[in-house]
C-alpha positions in Angstrom: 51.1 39.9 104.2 54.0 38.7 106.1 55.3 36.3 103.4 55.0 39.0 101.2 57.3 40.8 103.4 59.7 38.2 103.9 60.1 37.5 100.3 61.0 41.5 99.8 63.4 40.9 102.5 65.1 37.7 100.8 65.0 39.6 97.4 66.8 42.6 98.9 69.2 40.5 101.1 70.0 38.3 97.7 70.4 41.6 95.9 73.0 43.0 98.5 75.0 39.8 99.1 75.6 39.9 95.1 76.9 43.9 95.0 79.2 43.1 98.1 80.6 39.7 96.0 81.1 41.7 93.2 82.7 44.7 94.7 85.4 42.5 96.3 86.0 40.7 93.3 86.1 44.1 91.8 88.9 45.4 94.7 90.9 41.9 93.9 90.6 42.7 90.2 92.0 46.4 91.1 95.1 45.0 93.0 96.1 42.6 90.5 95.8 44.9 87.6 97.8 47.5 89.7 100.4 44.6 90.1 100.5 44.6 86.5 100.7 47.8 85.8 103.8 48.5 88.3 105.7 45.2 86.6 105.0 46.9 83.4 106.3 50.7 84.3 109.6 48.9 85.8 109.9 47.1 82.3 109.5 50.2 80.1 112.2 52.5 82.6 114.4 49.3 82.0 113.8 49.1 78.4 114.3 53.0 78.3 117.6 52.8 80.1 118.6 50.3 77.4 117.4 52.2 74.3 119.3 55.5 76.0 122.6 53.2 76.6 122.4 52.2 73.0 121.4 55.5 71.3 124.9 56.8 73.0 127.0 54.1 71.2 125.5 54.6 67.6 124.6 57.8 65.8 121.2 59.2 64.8 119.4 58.0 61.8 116.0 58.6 62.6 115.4 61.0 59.7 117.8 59.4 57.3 115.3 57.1 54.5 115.7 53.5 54.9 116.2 53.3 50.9 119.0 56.4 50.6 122.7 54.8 50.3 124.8 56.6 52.9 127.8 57.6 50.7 125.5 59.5 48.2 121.8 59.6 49.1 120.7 58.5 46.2 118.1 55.8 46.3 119.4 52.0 46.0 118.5 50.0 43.0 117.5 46.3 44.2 116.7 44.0 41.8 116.9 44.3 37.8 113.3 45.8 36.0 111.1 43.0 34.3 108.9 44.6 31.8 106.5 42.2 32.2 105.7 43.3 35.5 105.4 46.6 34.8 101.7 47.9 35.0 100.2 50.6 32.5 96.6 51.8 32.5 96.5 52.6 29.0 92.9 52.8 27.1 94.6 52.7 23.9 97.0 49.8 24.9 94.1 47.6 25.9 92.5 48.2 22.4 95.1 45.8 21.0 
């Protein structure tokens, strides 16, 4: 009866030890991924203050499309057209 007892004691002593091992590594965990997360706040207000500093010096083109020339708007033509490269889904084509 007694070693019965003592084992239940070992077992819950074993059991305790472990949740009190992983609750400090869990706190240690916790202050180095608040480390992180303060290094990574001061890099995004830096990164911010550079983007602001920037968008002062050059003028918005957020909306403008990347493919629209800036004197007319019209879209740019890049390239010459191959035929052969052109694609048509044709039934009547592919009976040839």
């Amino acid at each position: 009866m007694f070693s019965v007892m003592a084992f239940m004691f070992l077992v819950f002593f074993g059991i305790a030890l472990i949740l009190c091992y992983m609750m400090r590594v869990s706190g240690q965990r916790h202050e180095i991924l608040r480390g992180e997360l303060l290094k990574m706040q001061d890099a995004l207000r830096t990164l911010e203050a550079l983007l602001s500093a920037r968008a002062k010096d050059r003028p918005d083109r957020v909306n403008e499309s990347p493919l629209a020339m800036p004197e007319t708007g019209a879209l740019r033509k890049t390239g010459v057209f191959d035929p052969e490269l052109d694609l048509h889904f044709d039934s009547a084509a592919d009976k040839h």
